[in-house]
C-alpha positions in Angstrom: 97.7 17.0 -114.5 98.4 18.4 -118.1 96.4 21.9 -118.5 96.8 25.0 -120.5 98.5 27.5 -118.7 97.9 30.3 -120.4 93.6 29.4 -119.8 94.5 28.9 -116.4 96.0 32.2 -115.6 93.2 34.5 -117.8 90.5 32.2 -115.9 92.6 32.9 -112.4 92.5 36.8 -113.3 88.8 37.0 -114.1 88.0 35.1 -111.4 89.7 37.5 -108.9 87.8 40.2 -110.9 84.2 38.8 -110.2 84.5 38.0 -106.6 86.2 40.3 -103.8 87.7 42.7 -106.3 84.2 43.2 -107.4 82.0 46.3 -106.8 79.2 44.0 -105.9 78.7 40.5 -103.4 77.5 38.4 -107.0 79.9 35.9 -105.8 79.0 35.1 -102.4 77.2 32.0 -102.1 76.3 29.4 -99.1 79.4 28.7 -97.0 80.8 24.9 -96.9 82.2 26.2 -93.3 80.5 27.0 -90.5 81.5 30.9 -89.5 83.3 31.1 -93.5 82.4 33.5 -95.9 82.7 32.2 -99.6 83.2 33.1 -103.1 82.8 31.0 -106.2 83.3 32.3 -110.3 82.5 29.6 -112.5 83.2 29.1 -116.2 82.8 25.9 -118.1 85.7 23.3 -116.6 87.0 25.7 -113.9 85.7 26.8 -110.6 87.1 29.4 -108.7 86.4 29.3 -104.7 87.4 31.9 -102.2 87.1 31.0 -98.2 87.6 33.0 -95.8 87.1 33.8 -92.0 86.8 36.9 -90.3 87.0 40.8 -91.0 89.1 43.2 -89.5 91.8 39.7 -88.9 91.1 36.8 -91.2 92.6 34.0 -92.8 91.4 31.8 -96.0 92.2 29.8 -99.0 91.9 30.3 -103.1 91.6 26.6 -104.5 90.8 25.7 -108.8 89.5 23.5 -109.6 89.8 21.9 -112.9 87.1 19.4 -113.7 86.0 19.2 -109.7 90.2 18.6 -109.0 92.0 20.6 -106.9 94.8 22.5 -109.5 96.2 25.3 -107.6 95.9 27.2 -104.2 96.5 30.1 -102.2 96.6 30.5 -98.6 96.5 33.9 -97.1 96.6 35.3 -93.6 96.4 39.4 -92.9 94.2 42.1 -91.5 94.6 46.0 -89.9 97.6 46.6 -88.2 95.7 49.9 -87.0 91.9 49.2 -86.3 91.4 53.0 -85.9 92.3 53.4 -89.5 89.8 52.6 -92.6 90.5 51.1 -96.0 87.4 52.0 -97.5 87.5 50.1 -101.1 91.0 50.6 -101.7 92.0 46.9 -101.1 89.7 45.8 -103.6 90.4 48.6 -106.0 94.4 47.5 -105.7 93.3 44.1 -106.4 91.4 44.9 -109.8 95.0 45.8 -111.0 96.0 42.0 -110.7 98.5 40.7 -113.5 99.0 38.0 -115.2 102.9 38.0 -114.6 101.9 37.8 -111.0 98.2 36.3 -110.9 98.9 35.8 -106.6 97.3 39.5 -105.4 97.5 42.9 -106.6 100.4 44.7 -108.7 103.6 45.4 -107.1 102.6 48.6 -106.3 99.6 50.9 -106.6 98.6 54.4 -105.0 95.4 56.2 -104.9 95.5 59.8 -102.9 96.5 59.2 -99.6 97.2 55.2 -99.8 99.6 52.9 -101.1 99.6 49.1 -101.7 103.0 47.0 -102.0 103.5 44.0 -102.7 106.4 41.5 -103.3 106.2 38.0 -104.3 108.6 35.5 -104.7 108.8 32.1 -107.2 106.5 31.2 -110.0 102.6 30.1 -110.3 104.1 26.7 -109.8 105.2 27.2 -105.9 105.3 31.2 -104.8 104.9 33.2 -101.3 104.2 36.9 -101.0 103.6 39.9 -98.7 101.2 42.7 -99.1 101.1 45.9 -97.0 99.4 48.9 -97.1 99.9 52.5 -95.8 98.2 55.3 -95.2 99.6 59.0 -95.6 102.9 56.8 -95.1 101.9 54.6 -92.0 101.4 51.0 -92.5 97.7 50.1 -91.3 97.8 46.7 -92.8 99.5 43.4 -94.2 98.6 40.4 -95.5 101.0 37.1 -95.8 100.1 34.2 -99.1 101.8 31.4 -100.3 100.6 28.8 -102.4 100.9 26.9 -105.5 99.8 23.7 -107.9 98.5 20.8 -106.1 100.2 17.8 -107.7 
């Protein structure tokens, strides 16, 4: 499929903006899956949908669509390494930081007081994997695994 990758990426980045990195829950809308929670932006062609499965441990998928065809995904798998320790909004707060160099997660790194987020990604937006981990006062208290890429 021919598309303008330069749209896709700026549509990928707002999209990640208006769902879970968002300050609000605009985004949520009826789950296709049973047990799923799921997010959706939309702009004109593109549609950007988020589902996921559990909390504290949870797994989902990223999927655009171009024109109701799947373009590109992410699948991602992560949660608390400590369950005694909190993340309060710091995950999403890393995640508003996205980039368009790496659209996949958050920047490679970002700290707020006592917290740190790391990531490190590997490939292009073509066919890429990543790891994402995050400590507090020094101690990891979670990680998150992605890969993805287009759907051809």
């Amino acid at each position: 499929m021919d598309f303008d990758r330069t749209a896709f990426v700026e549509f990928l980045l707002r999209a990640k903006q208006a769902t879970y990195a968002s300050e609000g829950d605009a985004a949520s809308v009826a789950s296709l899956l049973p047990g799923a929670k799921q997010l959706e932006y939309r702009e004109g062609r593109w549609l950007y949908r988020d589902i996921y499965f559990g909390a504290m441990q949870f797994t989902g998928q990223e999927v655009i669509y171009l024109d109701d065809t799947p373009l590109w995904t992410m699948c991602y798998n992560g949660g608390m390494i400590d369950p005694a320790a909190s993340l309060g909004g710091f995950l999403k707060e890393a995640m508003r930081h996205v980039s368009a160099d790496r659209p996949y997660r958050g920047p490679a790194q970002y700290v707020s007081g006592d917290y740190r987020y790391t990531d490190e990604s590997h490939g292009s937006l073509d066919w890429y994997w990543g790891h994402e981990v995050i400590t507090f006062q020094a101690r990891p208290i979670y990680e998150l695994r992605y890969s993805g890429g287009l759907i051809v």
